[in-house]
C-alpha positions in Angstrom: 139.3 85.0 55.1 138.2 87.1 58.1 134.2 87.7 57.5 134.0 90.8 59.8 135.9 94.2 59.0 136.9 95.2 62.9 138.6 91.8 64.4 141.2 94.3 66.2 138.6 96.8 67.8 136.0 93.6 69.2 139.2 91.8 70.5 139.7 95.5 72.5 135.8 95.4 73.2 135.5 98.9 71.1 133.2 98.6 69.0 133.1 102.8 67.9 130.8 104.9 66.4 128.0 102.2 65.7 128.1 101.2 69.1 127.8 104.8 70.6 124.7 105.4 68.4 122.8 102.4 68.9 123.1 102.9 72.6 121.8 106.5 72.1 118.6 104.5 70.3 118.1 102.1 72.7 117.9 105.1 75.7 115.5 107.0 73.8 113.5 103.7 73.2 113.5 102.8 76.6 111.6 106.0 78.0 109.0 105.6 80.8 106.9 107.4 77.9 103.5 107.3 80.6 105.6 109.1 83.5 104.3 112.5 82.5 106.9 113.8 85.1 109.1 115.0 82.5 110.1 118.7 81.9 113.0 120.3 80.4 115.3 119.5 77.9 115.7 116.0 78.0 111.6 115.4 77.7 111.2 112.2 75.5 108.4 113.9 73.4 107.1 117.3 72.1 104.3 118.9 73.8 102.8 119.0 76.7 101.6 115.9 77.6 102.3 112.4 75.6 99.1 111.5 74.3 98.6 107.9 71.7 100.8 109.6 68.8 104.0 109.3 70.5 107.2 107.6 68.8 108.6 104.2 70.9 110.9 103.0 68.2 113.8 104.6 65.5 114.1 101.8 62.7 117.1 101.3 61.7 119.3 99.7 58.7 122.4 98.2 59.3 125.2 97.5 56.3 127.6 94.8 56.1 131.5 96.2 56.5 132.9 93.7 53.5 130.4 94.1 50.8 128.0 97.2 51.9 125.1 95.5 51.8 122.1 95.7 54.0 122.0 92.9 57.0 118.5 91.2 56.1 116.5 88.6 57.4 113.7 85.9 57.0 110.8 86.7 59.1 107.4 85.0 59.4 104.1 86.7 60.8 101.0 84.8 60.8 101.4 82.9 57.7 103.3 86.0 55.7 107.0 85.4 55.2 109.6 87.7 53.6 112.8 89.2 54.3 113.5 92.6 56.4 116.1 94.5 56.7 114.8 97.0 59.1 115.1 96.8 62.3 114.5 97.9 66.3 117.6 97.6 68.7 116.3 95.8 71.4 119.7 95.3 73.5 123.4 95.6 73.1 126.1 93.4 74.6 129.7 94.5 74.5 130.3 94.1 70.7 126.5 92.5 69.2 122.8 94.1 69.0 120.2 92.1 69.4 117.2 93.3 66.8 114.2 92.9 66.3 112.6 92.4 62.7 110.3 95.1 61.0 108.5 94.6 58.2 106.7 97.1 56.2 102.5 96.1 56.3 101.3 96.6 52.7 98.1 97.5 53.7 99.1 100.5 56.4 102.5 101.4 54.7 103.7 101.5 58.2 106.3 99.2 59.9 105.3 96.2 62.2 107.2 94.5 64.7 107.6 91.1 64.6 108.3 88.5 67.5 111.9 87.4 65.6 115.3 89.1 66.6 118.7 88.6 65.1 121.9 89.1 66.8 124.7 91.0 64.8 128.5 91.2 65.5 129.0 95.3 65.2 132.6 94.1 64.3 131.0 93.3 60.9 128.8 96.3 60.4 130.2 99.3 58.3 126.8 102.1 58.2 123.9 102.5 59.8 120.7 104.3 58.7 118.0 106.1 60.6 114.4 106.1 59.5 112.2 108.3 60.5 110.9 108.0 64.0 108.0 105.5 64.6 104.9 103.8 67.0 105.3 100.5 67.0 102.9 98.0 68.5 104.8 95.7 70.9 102.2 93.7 72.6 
């Protein structure tokens, strides 16, 4: 049995709609956001100048073709383990993402990053979901 749903469209390197999205993600995440240089349309933030409160990461959700469910992972921080299933595209190569793992801190109700990424063949992803628009400490 074939475990990912687009075997045809990776062997033709298109991975579609997912792809094209993610790649949109990973522009906007990758913004020089101290180069206050910016004007116009395409300005990464809103205002005039981009002070602490700016967004650096869109968490997303990403759902297995075959059965819907979410993609989630083990992650460990500090002692705390779980499982996540939101994440932070950190690169894309032809048909896989490389993520990193969120997890939501209890004590802020924010997301965290974590240092633990998972690779994921887009052949085998079906949806995607946007959360809202976040700061995420990456040091």
């Amino acid at each position: 049995m074939n475990n990912c749903c687009n075997e045809e469209k990776k062997e033709k390197k298109d991975c579609g709609c997912i792809y094209d999205i993610l790649k949109k993600i990973l522009l906007l995440q990758q913004q020089d956001f101290d180069n206050e240089s910016y004007s116009g349309c395409d300005k990464p933030y809103l205002g005039p100048v981009c002070t602490s409160v700016c967004y650096n990461t869109r968490p997303i959700q990403l759902f297995n073709c075959s059965t819907g469910a979410a993609w989630s992972f083990p992650y460990n921080v500090n002692g705390t383990t779980g499982d996540t299933d939101v994440f932070r595209i950190e690169a894309l190569d032809e048909c896989c993402c490389t993520c990193r793992l969120l997890y939501l801190d209890p004590t802020t109700n924010q997301y965290t990053n974590t240092n633990e990424f998972a690779t994921i063949d887009l052949g085998c992803v079906g949806a995607i979901r946007c959360l809202a628009d976040t700061f995420i400490d990456l040091c």
